[in-house]
C-alpha positions as CSV (number, residue, x, y, z in Angstrom):
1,X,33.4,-30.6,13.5
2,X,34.3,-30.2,9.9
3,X,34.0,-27.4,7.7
4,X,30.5,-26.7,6.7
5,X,29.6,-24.9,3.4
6,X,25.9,-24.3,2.0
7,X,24.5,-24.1,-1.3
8,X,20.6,-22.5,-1.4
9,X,18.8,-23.6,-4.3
10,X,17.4,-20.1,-5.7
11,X,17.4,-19.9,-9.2
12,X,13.6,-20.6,-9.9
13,X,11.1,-17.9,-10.7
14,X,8.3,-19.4,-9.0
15,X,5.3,-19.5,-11.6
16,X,2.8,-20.6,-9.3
17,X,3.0,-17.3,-7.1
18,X,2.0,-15.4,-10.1
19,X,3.9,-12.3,-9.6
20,X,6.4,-10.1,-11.0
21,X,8.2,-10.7,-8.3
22,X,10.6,-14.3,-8.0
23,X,9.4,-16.3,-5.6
24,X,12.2,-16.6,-2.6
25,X,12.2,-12.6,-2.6
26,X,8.7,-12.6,-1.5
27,X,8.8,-11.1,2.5
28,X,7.7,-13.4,5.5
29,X,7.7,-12.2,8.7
30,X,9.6,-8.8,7.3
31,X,12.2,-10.8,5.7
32,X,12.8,-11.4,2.3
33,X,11.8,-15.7,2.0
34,X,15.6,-16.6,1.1
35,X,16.8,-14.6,4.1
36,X,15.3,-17.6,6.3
37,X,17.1,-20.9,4.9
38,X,20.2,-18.2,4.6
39,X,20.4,-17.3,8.1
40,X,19.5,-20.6,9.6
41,X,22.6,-22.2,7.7
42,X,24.9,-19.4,8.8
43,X,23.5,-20.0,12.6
44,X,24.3,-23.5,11.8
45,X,28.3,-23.0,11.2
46,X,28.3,-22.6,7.6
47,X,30.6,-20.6,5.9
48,X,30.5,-20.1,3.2
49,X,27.0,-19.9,1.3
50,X,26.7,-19.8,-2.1
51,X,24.0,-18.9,-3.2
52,X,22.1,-20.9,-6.8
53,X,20.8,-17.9,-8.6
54,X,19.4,-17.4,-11.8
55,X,15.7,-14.7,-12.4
56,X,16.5,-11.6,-10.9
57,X,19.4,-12.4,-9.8
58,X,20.9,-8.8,-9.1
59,X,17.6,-8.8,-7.1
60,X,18.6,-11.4,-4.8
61,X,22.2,-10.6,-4.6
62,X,21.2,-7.3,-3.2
63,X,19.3,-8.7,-0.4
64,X,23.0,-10.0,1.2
65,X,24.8,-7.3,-0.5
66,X,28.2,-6.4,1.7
67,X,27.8,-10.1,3.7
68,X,31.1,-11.5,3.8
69,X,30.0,-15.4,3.6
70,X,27.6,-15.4,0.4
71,X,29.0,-16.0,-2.9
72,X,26.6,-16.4,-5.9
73,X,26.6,-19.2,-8.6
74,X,24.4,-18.1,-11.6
75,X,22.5,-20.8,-13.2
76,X,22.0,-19.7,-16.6
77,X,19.4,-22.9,-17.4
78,X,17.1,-24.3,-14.8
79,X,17.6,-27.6,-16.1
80,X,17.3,-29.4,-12.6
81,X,18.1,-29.7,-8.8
82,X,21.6,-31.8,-9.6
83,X,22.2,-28.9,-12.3
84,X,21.8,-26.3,-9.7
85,X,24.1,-28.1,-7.1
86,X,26.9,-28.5,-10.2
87,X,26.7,-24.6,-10.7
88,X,27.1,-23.8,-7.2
89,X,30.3,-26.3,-6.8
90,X,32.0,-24.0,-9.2
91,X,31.9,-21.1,-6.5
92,X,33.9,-23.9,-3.8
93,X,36.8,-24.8,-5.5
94,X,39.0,-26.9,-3.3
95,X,36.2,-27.3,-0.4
96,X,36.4,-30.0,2.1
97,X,34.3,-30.8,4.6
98,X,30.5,-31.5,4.7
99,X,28.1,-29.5,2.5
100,X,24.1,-28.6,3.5
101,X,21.7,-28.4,0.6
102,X,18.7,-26.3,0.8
103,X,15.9,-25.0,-1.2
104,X,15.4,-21.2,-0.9
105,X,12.0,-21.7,-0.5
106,X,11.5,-23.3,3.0
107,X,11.5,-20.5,5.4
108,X,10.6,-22.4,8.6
109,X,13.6,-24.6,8.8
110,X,15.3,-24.4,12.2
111,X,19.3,-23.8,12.4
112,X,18.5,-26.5,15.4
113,X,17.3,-28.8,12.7
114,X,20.3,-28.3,10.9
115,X,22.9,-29.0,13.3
116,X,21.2,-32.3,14.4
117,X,21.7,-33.5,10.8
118,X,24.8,-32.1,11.0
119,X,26.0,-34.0,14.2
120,X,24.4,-37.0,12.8
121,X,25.8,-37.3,9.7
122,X,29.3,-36.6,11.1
123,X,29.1,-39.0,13.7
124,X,28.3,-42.1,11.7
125,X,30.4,-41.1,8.6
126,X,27.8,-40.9,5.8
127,X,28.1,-40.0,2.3
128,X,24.4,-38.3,2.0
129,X,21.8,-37.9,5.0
130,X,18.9,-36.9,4.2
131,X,16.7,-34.5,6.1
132,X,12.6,-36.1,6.4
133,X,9.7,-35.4,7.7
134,X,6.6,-37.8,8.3
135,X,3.5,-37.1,7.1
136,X,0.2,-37.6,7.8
137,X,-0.6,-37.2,4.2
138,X,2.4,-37.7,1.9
139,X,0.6,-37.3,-1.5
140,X,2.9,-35.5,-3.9
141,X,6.5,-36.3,-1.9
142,X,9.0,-38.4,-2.7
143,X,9.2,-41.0,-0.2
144,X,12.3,-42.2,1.5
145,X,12.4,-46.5,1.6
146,X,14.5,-47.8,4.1
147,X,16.4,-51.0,3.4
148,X,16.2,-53.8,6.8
149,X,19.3,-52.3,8.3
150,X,17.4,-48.3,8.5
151,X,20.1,-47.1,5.4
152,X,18.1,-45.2,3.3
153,X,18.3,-47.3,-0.1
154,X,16.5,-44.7,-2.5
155,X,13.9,-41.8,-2.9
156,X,10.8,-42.6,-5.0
157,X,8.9,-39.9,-6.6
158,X,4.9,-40.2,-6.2
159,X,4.2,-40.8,-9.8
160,X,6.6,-43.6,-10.0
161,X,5.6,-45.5,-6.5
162,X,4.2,-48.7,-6.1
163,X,1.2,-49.3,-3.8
164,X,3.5,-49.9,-0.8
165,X,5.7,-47.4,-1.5
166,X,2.8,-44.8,-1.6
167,X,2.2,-46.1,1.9
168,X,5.2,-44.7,3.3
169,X,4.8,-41.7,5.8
170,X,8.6,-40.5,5.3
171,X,9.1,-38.1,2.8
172,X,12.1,-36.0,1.3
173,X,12.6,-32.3,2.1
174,X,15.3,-32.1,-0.6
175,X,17.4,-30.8,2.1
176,X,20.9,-32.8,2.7
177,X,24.1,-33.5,3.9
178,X,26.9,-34.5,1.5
179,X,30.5,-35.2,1.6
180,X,32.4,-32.8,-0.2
181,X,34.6,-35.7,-1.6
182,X,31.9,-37.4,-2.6
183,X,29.8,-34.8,-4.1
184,X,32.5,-32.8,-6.1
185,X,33.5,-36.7,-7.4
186,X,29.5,-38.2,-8.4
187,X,28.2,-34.7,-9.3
188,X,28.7,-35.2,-12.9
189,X,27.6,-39.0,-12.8
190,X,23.9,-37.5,-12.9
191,X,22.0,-38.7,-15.8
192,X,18.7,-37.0,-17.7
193,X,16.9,-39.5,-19.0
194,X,13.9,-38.7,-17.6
195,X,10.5,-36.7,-19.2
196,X,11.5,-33.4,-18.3
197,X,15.2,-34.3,-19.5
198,X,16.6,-32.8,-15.9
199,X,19.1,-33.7,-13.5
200,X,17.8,-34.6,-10.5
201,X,19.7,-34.6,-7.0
202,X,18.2,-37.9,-5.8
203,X,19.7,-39.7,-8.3
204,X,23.1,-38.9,-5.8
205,X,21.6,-41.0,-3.5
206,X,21.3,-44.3,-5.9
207,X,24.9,-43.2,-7.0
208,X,26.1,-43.8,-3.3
209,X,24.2,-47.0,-2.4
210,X,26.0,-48.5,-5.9
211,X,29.5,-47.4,-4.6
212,X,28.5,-49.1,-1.1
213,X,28.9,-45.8,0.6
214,X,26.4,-44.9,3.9
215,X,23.0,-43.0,3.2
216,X,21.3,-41.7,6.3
217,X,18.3,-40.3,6.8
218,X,17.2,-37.7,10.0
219,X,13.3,-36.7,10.6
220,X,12.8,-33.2,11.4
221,X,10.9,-32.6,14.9
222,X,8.0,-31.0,13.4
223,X,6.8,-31.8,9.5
224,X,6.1,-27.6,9.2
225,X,10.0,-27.4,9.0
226,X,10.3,-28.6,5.5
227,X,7.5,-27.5,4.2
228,X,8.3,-25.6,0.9
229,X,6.3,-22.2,-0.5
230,X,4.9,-22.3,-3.9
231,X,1.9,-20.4,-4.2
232,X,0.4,-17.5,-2.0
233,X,-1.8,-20.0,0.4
234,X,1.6,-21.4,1.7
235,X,3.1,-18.0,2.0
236,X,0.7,-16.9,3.9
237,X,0.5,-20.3,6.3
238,X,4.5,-19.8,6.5
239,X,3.7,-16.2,7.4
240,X,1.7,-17.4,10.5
241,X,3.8,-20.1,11.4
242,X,6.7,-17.7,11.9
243,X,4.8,-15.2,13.6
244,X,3.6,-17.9,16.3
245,X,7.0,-18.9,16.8
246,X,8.3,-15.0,16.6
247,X,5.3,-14.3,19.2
248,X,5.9,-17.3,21.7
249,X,9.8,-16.2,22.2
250,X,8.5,-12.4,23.2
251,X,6.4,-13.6,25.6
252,X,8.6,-16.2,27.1
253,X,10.7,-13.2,27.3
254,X,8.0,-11.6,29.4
255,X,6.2,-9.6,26.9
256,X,2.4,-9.6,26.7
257,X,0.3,-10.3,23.8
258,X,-2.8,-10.3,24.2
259,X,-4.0,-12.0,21.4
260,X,-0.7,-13.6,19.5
261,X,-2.8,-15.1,16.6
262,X,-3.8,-11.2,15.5
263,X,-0.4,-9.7,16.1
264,X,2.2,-9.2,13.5
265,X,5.8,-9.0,15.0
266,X,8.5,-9.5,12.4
267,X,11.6,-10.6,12.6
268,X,14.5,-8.8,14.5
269,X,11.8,-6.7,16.4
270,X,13.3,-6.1,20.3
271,X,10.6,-5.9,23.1
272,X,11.6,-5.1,27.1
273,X,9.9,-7.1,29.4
274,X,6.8,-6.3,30.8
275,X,5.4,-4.4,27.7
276,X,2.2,-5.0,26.7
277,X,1.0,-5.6,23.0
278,X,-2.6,-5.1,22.1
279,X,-4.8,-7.2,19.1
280,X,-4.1,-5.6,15.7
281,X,-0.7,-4.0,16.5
282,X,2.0,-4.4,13.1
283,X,5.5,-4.0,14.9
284,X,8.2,-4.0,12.1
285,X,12.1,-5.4,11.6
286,X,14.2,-3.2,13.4
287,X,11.9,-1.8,15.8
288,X,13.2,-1.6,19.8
289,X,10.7,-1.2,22.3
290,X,11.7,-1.0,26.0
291,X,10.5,-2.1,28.9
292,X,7.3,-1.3,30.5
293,X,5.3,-0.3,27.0
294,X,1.6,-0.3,26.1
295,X,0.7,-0.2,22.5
296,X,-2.6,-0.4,22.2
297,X,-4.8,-1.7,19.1
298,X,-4.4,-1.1,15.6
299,X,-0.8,0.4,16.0
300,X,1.6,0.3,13.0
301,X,5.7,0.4,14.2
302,X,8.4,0.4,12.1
303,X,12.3,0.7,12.5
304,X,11.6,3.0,15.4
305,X,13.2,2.9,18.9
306,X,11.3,3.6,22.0
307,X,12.3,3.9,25.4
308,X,10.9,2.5,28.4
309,X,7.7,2.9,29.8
310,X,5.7,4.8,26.8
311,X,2.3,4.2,25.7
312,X,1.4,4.3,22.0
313,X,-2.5,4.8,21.9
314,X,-4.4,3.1,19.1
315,X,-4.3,3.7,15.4
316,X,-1.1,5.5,15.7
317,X,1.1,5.1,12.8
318,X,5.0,5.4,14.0
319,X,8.0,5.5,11.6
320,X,11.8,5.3,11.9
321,X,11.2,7.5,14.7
322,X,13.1,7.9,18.1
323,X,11.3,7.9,21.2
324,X,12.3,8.8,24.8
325,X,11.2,7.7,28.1
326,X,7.7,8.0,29.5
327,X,6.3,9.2,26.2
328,X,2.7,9.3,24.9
329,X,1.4,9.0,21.2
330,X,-1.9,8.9,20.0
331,X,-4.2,8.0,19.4
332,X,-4.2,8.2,15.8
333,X,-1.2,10.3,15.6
334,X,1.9,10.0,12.8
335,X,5.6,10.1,13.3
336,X,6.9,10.3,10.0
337,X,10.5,9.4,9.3
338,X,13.5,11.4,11.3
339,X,11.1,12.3,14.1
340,X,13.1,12.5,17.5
341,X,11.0,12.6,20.9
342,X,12.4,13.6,24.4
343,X,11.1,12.5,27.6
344,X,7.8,13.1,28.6
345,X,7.0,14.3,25.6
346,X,3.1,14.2,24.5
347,X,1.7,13.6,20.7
348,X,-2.3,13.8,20.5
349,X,-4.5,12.6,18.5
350,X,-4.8,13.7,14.8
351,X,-0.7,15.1,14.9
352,X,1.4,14.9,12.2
353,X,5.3,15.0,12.4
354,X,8.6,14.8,10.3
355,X,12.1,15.3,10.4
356,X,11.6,17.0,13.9
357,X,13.5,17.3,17.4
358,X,10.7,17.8,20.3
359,X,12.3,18.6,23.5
360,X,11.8,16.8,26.9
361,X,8.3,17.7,28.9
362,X,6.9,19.4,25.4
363,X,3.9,18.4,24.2
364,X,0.9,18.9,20.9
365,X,-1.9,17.6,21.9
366,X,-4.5,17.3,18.7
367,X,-4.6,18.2,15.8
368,X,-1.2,19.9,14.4
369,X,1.6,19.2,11.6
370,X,4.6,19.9,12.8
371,X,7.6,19.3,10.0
372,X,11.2,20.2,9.5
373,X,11.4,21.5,13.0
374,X,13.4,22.4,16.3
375,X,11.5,22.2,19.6
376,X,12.6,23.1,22.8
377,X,11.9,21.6,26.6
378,X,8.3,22.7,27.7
379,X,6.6,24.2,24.9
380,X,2.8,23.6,24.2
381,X,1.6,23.0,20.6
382,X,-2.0,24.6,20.9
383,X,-4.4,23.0,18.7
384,X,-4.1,23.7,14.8
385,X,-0.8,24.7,14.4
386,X,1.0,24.2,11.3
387,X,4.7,24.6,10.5
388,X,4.7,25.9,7.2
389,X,7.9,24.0,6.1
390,X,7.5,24.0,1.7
391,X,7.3,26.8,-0.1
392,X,6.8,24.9,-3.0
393,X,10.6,24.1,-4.2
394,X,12.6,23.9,-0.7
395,X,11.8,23.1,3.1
396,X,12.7,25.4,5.7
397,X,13.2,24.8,9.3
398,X,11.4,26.2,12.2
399,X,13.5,26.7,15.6
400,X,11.1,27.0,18.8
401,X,13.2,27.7,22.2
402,X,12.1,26.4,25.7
403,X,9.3,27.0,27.5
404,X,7.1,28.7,24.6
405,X,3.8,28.9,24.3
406,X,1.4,28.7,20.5
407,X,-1.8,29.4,20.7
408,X,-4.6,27.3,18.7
409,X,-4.7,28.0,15.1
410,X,-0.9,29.2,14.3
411,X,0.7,29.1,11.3
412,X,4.8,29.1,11.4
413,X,6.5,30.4,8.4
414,X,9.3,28.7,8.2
415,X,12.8,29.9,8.2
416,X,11.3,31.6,11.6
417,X,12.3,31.2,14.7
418,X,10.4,31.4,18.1
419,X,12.7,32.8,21.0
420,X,12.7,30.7,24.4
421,X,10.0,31.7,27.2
422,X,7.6,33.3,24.2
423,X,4.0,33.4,23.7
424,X,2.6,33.4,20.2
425,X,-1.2,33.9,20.4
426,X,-4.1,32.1,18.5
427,X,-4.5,32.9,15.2
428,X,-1.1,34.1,14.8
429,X,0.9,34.0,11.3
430,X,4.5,34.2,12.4
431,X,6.5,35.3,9.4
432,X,9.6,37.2,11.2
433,X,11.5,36.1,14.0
434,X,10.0,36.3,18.0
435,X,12.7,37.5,20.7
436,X,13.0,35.5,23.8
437,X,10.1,36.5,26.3
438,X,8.0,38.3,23.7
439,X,4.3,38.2,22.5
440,X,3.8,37.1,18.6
441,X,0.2,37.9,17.9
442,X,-1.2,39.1,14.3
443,X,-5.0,39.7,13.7
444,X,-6.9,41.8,11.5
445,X,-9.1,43.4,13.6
446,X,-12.8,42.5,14.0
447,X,-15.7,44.8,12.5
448,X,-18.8,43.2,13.3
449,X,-21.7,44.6,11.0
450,X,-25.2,44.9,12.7
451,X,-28.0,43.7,11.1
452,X,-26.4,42.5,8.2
453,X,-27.9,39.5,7.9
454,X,-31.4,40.7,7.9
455,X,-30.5,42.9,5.3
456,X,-29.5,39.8,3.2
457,X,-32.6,38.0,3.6
């Protein structure tokens, strides 16, 4: 096959979405909305991509910052699609081969789709194919008329349509396939005389039926594949779109979902087989989950990796965390950032962690915040305990050796450390160091005043 370059169309700021924020930077399915045209051209053999950019433009750069196949073409003016196309043809000088157009606003266009056009257009030597779609309702497309023969003889825009042209069902997805001869040579012909005074890619195809050159045209499988994202409603019908299709590979893969159509896994996320997923769950990009999993409902993962055979009980909140075998979370529990989980280890309900090592067998069972620490194997967390981590202008780190045991209601100083095979008893505030096979204990003792009360009455 020949070379293959792509230009995505993403200068545009997207007015209709109403945000600060440029329109192909908005995330679906945990990528950033150009990430999806971007990566289904590079799956397609394209290389390189040069990307049309022009609001924000450091903004989008930085999404494919470091990737050695994206070069950017800044489009100072958005004075049209053929205007774009010319801007992004400086950025291939001396390219030959075939080069994809796309908009960086279609998310749900298949590298499969691509490489069909691809294969197509190769094969029977055309200047321009044309990706389509039919529609049940074409209102607002350009349609694509066919002359006897099936060569695709223009692209009318709806306002400027006769009565049988608004009948067609074929419509443009402003996605094509040009010869690089061709388009580096008819780029320029493109005229403005039109209302808005821009310079419109269709007009490429006109130039090519005039020069008797071939104009094909290649229906997508499904319509959804073109469909562009303009406003928030189609963002969020992209959104589920993707997440069906994201859902239907995990269970093909033999994970279970109980109800796909409320469970959010975004792109990127690896499940093991035989895991189960619960309604509710949000699993995030670059999350690993093993094999042999339950997270139940109302579970929020992200960039964490967990081994096989845990179980993540509901409402448990889990960040960029590392999780060993046969571990147990929740429910309602919170693994903050840089937590690190042996195996067999046990997080209750209502316990808070960050930036901690917990070693293999350990376990806190309710309601504890443990930060900026060092467990050992076999220690129990009694109920209450606090590592006391700030003091207000640095954190400190609390070391506990193996097989220790804290009472309920301890409060860890922190630089302290807890010597292996210890027992710190409730109520405790450790503030020095415990040797190995010690007791920690610290009370003031207990003066109980009779009749006090009566007295107060």
């Amino acid at each position: 096959m020949k070379s293959v370059a792509s230009i995505v169309l993403a200068a545009g700021k997207g007015t209709r979405m109403k945000s600060g924020l440029i329109k192909v930077l908005h995330p679906v399915a945990g990528l950033p909305m150009i990430a999806w045209p971007v990566t289904a051209a590079r799956d397609a053999g394209s290389d390189p991509i040069v990307l049309v950019i022009g609001h924000q433009a450091n903004a989008v750069q930085g999404v494919f910052r470091g990737a050695a196949d994206i070069r950017c073409a800044m489009q100072e003016e958005q004075l049209g699609t053929g205007h774009a196309v010319a801007c992004a043809l400086e950025a291939l000088p001396g390219f030959q081969g075939t080069v994809l157009i796309l908009c960086g606003d279609t998310p749900l266009l298949r590298a499969e789709t691509l490489k069909n056009m691809l294969h197509y257009h190769h094969n029977n030597q055309a200047a321009v194919t044309v990706l389509t779609a039919l529609m049940d309702d074409p209102y607002g497309y350009g349609r694509v008329v066919r002359d006897p023969s099936g060569l695709v003889s223009r692209i009318v825009e709806q306002k400027d349509a006769d009565p049988e042209e608004q009948e067609i069902r074929e419509i443009n997805s402003g996605i094509y396939c040009m010869d690089s001869n061709f388009l580096f040579a008819s780029i320029r012909e493109i005229g403005n005389d039109n209302a808005q005074g821009e310079y419109y890619l269709t007009d490429l195809l006109a130039i090519a039926v005039r020069k008797g050159l071939t104009c094909l045209a290649i229906q997508a499988a499904e319509a959804d594949e073109i469909m562009g994202v303009n406003d928030r409603i189609q963002l969020a019908s992209a959104g589920l779109i993707l997440r069906r299709r994201i859902n239907r590979e995990h269970m093909l893969n033999g994970v279970t979902i109980i109800d796909p159509e409320v469970t959010y896994i975004d792109q990127g996320v690896t499940i093991g087989a035989d895991t189960t997923i619960h309604p509710g769950c949000h699993i995030g990009e670059g999350t690993i989950i093993g094999c042999g999993c339950e997270i139940e409902t109302g579970t929020s993962i992200s960039g964490c990796r967990i081994g096989d055979d845990c179980h993540i009980k509901a409402a448990s909140v889990l960040e960029n965390s590392e999780l060993g075998e046969d571990v147990t979370v929740g429910p309602m529990a919170h693994l903050r950032p840089g937590t690190t989980l042996g195996n067999k280890v046990k997080i209750g309900n209502f316990v808070e962690t960050k930036k901690i090592i917990m070693g293999e067998g350990s376990k806190a069972s309710h309601l504890t915040y443990l930060g900026d620490a060092e467990i050992g194997r076999n220690v129990n967390i009694g109920c209450g305990t606090i590592t006391c981590n700030y003091d207000g202008v640095n954190k400190h780190r609390t070391v506990i050796g193996d097989d220790v045991f804290i009472g309920s209601d301890v409060q860890l100083v922190a630089p302290v450390n807890v010597g292996r095979n210890s027992l710190v008893a409730a109520g405790t505030t450790v503030t020095i160091d415990v040797p190995p096979d010690s007791l920690a204990i610290s009370r003031i003792p207990q003066i109980n005043k009779n009749g006090w009360r009566l007295k107060k009455k």
